[in-house]
C-alpha positions as CSV (number, residue, x, y, z in Angstrom):
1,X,-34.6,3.0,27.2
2,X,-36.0,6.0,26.5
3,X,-34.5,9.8,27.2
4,X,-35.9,12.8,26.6
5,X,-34.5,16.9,26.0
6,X,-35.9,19.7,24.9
7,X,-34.7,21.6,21.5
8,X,-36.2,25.0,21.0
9,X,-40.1,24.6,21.5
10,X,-40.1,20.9,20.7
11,X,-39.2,17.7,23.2
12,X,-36.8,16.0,21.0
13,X,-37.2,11.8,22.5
14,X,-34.2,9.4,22.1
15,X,-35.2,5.9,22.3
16,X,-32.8,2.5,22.0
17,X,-35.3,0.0,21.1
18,X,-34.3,-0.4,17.2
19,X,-31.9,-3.6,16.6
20,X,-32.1,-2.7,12.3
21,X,-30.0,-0.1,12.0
22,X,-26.6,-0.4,10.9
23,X,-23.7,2.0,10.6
24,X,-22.2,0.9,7.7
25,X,-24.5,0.0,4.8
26,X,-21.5,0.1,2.9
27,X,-20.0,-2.8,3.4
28,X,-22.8,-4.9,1.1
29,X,-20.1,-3.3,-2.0
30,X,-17.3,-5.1,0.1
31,X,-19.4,-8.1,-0.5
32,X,-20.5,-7.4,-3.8
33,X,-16.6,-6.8,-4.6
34,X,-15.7,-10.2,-2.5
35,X,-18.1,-12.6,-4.4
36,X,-17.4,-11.3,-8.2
37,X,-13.4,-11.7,-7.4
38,X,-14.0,-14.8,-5.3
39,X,-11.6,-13.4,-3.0
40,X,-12.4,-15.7,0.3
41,X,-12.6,-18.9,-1.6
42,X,-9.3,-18.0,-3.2
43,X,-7.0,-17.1,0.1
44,X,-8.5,-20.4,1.2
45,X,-7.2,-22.5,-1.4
46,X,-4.0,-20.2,-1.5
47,X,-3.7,-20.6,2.2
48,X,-4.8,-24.0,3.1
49,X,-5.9,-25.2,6.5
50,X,-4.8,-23.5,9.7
51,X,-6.9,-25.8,12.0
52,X,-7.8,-29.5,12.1
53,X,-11.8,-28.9,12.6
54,X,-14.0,-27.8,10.1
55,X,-16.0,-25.3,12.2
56,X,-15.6,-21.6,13.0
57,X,-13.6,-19.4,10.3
58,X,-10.7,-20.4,7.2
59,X,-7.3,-18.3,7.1
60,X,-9.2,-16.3,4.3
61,X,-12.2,-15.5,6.5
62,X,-10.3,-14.9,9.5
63,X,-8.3,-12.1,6.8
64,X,-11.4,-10.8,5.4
65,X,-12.9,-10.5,8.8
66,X,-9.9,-8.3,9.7
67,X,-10.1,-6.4,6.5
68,X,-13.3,-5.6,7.0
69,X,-12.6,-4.2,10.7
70,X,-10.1,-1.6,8.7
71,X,-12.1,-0.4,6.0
72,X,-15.1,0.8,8.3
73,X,-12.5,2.1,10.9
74,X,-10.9,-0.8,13.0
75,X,-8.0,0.0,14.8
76,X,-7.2,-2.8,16.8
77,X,-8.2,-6.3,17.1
78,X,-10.9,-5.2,20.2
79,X,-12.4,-3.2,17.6
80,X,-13.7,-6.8,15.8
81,X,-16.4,-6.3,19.0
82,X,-17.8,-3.7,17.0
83,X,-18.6,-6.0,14.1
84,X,-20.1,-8.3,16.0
85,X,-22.1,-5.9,17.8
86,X,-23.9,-4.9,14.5
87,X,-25.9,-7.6,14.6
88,X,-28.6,-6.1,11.9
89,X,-25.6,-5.5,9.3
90,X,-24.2,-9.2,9.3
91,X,-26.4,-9.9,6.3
92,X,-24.6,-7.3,4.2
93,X,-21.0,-8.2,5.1
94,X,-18.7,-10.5,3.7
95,X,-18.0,-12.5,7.0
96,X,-21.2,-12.4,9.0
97,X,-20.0,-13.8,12.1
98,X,-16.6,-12.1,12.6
99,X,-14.3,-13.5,15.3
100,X,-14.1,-12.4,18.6
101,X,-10.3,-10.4,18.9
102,X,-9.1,-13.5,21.6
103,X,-10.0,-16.2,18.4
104,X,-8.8,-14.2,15.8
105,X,-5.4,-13.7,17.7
106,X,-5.1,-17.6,18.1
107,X,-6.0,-18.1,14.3
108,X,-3.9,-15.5,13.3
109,X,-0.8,-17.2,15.5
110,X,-1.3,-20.3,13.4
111,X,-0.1,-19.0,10.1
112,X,3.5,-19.5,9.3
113,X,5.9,-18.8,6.2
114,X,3.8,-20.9,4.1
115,X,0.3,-19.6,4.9
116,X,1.5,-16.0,4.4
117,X,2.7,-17.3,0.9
118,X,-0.3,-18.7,0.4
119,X,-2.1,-14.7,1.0
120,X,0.3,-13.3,-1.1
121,X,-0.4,-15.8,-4.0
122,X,-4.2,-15.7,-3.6
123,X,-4.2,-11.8,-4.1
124,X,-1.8,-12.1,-7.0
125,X,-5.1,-14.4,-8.3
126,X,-7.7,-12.0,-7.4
127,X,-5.4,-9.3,-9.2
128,X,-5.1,-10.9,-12.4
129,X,-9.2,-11.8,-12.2
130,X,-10.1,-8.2,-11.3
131,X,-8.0,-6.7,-14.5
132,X,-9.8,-9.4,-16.3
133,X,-13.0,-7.5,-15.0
134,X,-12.5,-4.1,-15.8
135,X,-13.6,-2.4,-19.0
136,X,-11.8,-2.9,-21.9
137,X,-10.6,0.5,-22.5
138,X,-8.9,0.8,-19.0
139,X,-7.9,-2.8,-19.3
140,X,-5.8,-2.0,-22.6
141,X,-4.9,1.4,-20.9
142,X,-3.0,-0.7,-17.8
143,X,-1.6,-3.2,-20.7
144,X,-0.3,-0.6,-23.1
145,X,2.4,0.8,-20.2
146,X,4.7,-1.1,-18.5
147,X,4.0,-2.3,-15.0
148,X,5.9,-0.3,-12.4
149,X,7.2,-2.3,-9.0
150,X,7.9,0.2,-6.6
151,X,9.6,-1.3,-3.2
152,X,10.2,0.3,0.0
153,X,10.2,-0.3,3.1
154,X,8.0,1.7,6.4
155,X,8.5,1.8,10.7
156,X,5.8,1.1,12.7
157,X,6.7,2.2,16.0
158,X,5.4,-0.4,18.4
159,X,5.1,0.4,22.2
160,X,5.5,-3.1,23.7
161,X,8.8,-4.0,24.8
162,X,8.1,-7.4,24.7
163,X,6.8,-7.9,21.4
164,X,8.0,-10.2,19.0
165,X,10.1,-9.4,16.0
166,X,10.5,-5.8,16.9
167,X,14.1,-3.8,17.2
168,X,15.3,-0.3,17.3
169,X,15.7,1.6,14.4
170,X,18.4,4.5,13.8
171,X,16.1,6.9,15.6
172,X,15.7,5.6,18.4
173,X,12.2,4.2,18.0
174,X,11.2,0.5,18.9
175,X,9.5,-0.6,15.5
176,X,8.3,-2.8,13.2
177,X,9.4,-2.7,9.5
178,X,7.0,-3.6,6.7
179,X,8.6,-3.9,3.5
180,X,6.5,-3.1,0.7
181,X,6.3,-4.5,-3.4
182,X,3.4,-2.4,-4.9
183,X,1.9,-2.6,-8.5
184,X,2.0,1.7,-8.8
185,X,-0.1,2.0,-11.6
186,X,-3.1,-0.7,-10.5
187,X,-2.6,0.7,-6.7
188,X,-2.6,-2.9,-5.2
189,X,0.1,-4.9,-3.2
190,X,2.1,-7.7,-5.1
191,X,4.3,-8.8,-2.3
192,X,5.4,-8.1,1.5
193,X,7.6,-8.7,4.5
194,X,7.4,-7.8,7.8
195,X,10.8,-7.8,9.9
196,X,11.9,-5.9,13.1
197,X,12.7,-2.1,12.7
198,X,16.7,-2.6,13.2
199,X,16.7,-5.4,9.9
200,X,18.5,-4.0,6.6
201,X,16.0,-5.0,4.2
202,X,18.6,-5.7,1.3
203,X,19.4,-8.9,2.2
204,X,15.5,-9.7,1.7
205,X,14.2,-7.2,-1.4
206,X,16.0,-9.7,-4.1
207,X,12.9,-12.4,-3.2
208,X,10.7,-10.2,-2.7
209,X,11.5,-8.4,-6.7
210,X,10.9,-12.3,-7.6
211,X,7.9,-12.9,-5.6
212,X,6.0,-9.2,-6.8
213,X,7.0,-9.8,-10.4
214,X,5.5,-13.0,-10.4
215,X,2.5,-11.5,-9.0
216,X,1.8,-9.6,-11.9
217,X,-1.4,-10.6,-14.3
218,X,-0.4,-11.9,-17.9
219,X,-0.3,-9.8,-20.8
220,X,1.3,-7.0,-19.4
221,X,4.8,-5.4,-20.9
222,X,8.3,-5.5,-19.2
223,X,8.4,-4.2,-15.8
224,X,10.0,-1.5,-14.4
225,X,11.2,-2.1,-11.0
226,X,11.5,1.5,-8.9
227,X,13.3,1.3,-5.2
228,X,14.9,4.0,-3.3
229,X,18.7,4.1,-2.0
230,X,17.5,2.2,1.1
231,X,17.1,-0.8,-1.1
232,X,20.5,0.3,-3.0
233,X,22.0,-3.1,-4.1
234,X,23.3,-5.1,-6.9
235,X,21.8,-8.1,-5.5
236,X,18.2,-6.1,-6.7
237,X,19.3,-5.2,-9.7
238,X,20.4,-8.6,-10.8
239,X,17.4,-10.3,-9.4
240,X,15.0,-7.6,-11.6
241,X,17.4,-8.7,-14.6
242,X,17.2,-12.6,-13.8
243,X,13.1,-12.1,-13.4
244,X,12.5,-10.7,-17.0
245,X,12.5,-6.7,-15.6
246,X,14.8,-3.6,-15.6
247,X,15.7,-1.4,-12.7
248,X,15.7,2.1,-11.5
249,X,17.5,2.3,-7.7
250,X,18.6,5.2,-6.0
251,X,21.9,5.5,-5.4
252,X,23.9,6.5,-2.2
253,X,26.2,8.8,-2.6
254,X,29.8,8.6,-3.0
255,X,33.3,9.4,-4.0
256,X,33.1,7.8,-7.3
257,X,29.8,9.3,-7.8
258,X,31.1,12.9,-6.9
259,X,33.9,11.9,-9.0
260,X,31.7,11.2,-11.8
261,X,29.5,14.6,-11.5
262,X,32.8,16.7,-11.6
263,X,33.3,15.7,-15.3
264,X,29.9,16.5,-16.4
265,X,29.8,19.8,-18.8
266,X,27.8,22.3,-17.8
267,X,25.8,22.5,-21.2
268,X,25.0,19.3,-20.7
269,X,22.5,19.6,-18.0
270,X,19.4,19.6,-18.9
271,X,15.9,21.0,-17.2
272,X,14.1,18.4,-15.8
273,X,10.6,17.8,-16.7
274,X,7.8,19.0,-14.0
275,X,10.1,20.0,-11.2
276,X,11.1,24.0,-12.0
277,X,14.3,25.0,-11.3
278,X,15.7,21.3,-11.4
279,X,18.1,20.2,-13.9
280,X,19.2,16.5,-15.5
281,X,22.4,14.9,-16.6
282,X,23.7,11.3,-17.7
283,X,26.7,10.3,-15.8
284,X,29.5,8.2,-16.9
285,X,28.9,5.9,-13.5
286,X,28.4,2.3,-13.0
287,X,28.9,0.3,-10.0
288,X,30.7,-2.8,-10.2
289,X,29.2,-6.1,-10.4
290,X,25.8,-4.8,-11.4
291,X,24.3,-5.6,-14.8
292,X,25.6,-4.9,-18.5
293,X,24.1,-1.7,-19.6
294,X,23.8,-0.3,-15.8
295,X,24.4,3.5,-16.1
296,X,23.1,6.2,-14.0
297,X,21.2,9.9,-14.0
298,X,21.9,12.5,-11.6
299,X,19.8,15.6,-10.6
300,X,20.6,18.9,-8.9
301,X,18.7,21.3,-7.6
302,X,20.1,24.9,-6.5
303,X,19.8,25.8,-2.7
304,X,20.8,29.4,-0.7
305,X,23.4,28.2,1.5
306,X,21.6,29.9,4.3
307,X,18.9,27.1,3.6
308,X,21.3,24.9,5.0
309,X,20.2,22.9,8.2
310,X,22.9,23.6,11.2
311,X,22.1,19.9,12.3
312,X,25.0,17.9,10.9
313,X,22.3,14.6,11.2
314,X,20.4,16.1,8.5
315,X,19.4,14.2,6.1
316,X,19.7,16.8,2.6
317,X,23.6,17.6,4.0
318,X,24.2,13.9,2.4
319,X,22.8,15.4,-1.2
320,X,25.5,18.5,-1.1
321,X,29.0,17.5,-2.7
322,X,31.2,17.7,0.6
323,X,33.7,20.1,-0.6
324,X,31.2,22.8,-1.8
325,X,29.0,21.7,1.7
326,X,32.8,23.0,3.6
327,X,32.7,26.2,1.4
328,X,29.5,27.3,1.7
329,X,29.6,26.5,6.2
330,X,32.4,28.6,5.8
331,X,31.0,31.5,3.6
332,X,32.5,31.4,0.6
333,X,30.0,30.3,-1.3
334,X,26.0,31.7,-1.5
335,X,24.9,29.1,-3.3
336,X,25.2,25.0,-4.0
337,X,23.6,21.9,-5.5
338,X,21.5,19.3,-3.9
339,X,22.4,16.1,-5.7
340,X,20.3,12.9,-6.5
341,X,21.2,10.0,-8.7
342,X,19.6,6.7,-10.0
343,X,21.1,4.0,-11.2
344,X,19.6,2.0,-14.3
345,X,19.6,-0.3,-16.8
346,X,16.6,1.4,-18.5
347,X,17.4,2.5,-22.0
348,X,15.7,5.7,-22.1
349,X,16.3,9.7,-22.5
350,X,17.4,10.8,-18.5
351,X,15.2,13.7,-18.7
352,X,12.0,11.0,-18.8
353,X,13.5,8.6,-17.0
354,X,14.3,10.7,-13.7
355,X,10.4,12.5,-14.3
356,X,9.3,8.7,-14.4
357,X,11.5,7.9,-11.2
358,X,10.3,10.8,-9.5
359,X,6.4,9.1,-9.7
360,X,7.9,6.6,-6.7
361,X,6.2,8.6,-4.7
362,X,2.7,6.7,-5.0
363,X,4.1,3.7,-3.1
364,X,4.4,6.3,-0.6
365,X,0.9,7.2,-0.8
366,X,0.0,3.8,-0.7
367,X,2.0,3.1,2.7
368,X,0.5,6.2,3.6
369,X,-2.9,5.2,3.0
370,X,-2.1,1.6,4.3
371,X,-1.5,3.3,7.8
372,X,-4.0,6.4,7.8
373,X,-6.5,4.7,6.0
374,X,-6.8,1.4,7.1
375,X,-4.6,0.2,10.5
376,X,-1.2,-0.7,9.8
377,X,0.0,2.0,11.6
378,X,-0.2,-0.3,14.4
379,X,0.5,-3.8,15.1
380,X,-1.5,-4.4,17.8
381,X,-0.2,-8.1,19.4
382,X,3.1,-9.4,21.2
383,X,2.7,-12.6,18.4
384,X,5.2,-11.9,15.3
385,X,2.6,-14.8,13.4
386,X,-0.5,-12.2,14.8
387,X,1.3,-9.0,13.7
388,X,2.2,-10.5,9.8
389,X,-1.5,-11.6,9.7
390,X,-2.2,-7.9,10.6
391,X,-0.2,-6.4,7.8
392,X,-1.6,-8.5,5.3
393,X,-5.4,-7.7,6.6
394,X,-4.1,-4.4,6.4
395,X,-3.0,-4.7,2.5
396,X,-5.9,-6.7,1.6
397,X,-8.3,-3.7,2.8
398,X,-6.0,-1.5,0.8
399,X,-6.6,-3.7,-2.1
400,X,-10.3,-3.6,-2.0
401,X,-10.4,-0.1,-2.1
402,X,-8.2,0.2,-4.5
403,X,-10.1,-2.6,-6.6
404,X,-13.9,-1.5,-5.8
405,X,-13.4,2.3,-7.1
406,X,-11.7,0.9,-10.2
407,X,-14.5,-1.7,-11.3
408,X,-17.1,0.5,-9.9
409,X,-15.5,3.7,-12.5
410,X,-15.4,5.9,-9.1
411,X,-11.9,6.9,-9.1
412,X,-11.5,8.5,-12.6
413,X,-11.2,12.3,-10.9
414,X,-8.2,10.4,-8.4
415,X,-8.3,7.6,-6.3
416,X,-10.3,8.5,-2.5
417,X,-7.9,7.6,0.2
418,X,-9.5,4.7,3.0
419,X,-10.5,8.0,5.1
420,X,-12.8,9.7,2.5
421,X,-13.7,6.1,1.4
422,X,-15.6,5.2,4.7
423,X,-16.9,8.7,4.8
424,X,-18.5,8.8,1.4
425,X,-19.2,5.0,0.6
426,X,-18.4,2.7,3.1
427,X,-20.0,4.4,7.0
428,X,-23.2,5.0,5.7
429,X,-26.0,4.2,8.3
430,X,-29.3,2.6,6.8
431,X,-32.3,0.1,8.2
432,X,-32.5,-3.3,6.9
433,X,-36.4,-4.1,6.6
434,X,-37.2,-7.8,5.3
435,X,-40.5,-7.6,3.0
436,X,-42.4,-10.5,1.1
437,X,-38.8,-12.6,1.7
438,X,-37.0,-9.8,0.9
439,X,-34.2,-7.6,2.4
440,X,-34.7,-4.2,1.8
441,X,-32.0,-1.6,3.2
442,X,-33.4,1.8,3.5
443,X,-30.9,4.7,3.6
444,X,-31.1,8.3,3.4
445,X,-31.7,10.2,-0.1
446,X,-28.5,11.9,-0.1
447,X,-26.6,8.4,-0.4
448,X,-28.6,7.5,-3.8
449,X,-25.2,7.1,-5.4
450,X,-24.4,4.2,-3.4
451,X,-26.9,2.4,-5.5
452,X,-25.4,3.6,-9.0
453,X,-22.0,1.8,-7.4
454,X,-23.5,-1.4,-6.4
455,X,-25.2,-1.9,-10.0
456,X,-22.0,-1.8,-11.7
457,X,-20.8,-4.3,-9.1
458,X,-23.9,-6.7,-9.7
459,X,-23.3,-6.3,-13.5
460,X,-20.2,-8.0,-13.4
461,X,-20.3,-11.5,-13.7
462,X,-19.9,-14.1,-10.8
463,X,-16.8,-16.9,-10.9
464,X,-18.1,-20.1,-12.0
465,X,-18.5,-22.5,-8.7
């Protein structure tokens, strides 16, 4: 086919007769990344069989092949067409032959409890082997601080009413609910549920502490284990205690807490470290039946008290003491304090233990990413099995991106989000050309760092077997 327009003085002539180009060249450091972690052969064994014949994909194909969907843009299962359609960039991916979206839903509906174990527990491997990889300096630098598990749970809002393992939440809004164990300072996943959207996840999070502090490579210090007050329980706290780790929880508020911040002297709050115009305290609070040495940190923050929201639903009214909140709707007073408290059993100064707390927030960039970057900002089938096989594709995509700019010594300036990822490194069109036997991927000069990045993966040595 060919078409032709004119630009200026020159006839500019489209034609559609070229079957080597590929969109994303990128995907060969997927590859790269795939074969010096063993990552397929290790979900496999981690997963075991999910069908009786040999031919066709494993569970760890059939996840990789998902993953790699995400990573260069794949939004749905449909969108596995467009994998297959590249026909000329199946030598540089790690699944060459990805399954069509009706095989990879039946695949996907074959993995129960035990096989999404088995996912969890094979990335847990392929952690502890890429740490093993990195260079020594950075190795020793994640070694010489304490791991940190951050846990929290994120809606998906779903739009099928018949989906499985769905339920409303307290806004209204039909959902999914992922909940999330993430190693914060390695920027990987360690563990995972996915429930409906109306499920408390408390009664879960205690096996899921277990299951993400297992995960964690040897040779690391005692872990930290973050969550917020969604996730407020003692059953947490004592599970982090039982698995070798201490806690940090936020608390819900009340009366014995506002009890509790009533007695505090005013000299003894203290600023708080990065946040201007915050201040710290210790509080003489511990909730009953939690762990020996559980004590608790609160924070306040000043706010106008025409800054107050006239929506009684609002969520910061919960952080004002309710008899200043009265005062202040009633104007007598100008001004009050927002409060926030964690509870701990972390033996440390509260001014650097509620700055520490505070860096929770990068399991919300990592949900964040997990939905914007890669796709679990949908779960696209009416199968609960399909959906669960979905969120882990999603987290295993997270994963690689998180683990190729860290053995590739890309993300020293910040980590790239899986947007700017595809952009810079991943979507990169080229021409694959075979020559004398060999394949030879031609791409434009502007992308010559994409070969500085696949020499440091090609450096790294490749698992034995």
């Amino acid at each position: 086919m060919v078409t032709s327009l004119r630009r200026g003085r020159a006839r500019v002539e489209l034609r559609f007769d070229d079957p080597t180009q590929t969109p994303d060249v990128g995907l060969l450091l997927i590859a790269e990344l795939a074969d010096r972690l063993d990552l397929v052969g290790t979900l496999d064994r981690q997963v075991g069989e999910i069908k009786q014949r040999r031919r066709g994909l494993t569970g760890g194909e059939l996840v990789m092949a998902l993953a790699e969907s995400m990573l260069v843009g794949g939004d749905f299962l449909c969108d596995l067409d467009s994998l297959r359609a590249d026909v000329a960039g199946a030598a540089l991916r790690t699944i060459a032959d990805p399954p069509a979206p009706t095989t990879a839903a039946v695949l996907a509906r074959r993995f129960g409890p035990a096989q999404l174990r088995g996912i969890e527990r094979g990335l847990a491997a392929v952690t502890a082997r890429a740490v093993g990889l990195l260079p020594a300096p950075r190795r020793q630098g994640l070694q010489a601080v304490r791991p940190t598990v951050d846990l929290d749970p994120t809606d998906v809002e779903v739009y099928g009413a018949k989906k499985q393992g769905m339920g409303w939440t307290y806004a209204g809004r039909w959902c999914g609910r992922p909940v999330l164990a993430t190693w914060a300072e390695a920027g990987v996943a360690l563990a995972a549920e996915l429930v409906a959207g109306n499920h408390d996840a408390r009664p879960l999070a205690p096996d899921l502490v277990r299951r993400a502090l297992a995960g964690l490579p040897p040779g690391l210090g005692r872990p930290g284990v973050r969550a917020d007050s969604g996730l407020f329980s003692g059953a947490v706290a004592r599970a982090a205690v039982a698995a070798g780790a201490d806690f940090a929880i936020a608390a819900k508020r009340n009366s014995a807490i506002w009890q509790a911040i009533h007695t505090v002297d005013e000299a003894a709050w203290t600023p708080a470290r990065g946040m201007p115009g915050a201040e710290v305290a210790r509080l003489a609070y511990a909730p009953a039946g939690w762990p020996v040495g559980t004590w608790a940190v609160a924070r306040r923050v000043r706010v106008a008290a025409t800054d107050i929201s006239a929506d009684p639903r609002a969520r910061r009214r919960r952080t004002f003491d309710p008899a200043q909140l009265r005062l202040a709707l009633g104007g007598q007073l100008d001004q009050l304090y927002a409060y926030s408290i964690i509870v701990t059993n972390i033996d440390d100064d509260p001014v650097s233990l509620e700055a520490w707390f505070r860096e929770r927030g990068q399991v919300e960039e990592r949900i964040k990413d997990s939905k914007l970057g890669m796709a679990l900002r949908h779960l696209p089938s009416g199968s609960a099995a399909v959906n669960a096989v979905w969120m882990w594709a999603a987290l295993l995509a997270l994963d690689c991106s998180a683990r190729l700019q860290a053995l590739a010594g890309i993300d020293t300036d910040g980590r790239a989000h899986g947007k700017r990822l595809r952009r810079e490194l991943l979507g990169i069109p080229g021409r694959l050309v075979r020559h004398a036997g060999q394949l030879i991927v031609r791409v434009a000069p502007r992308y010559a760092y994409l070969g500085q990045v696949r020499q440091r993966l090609a450096a790294l040595p490749v698992p034995a077997g």
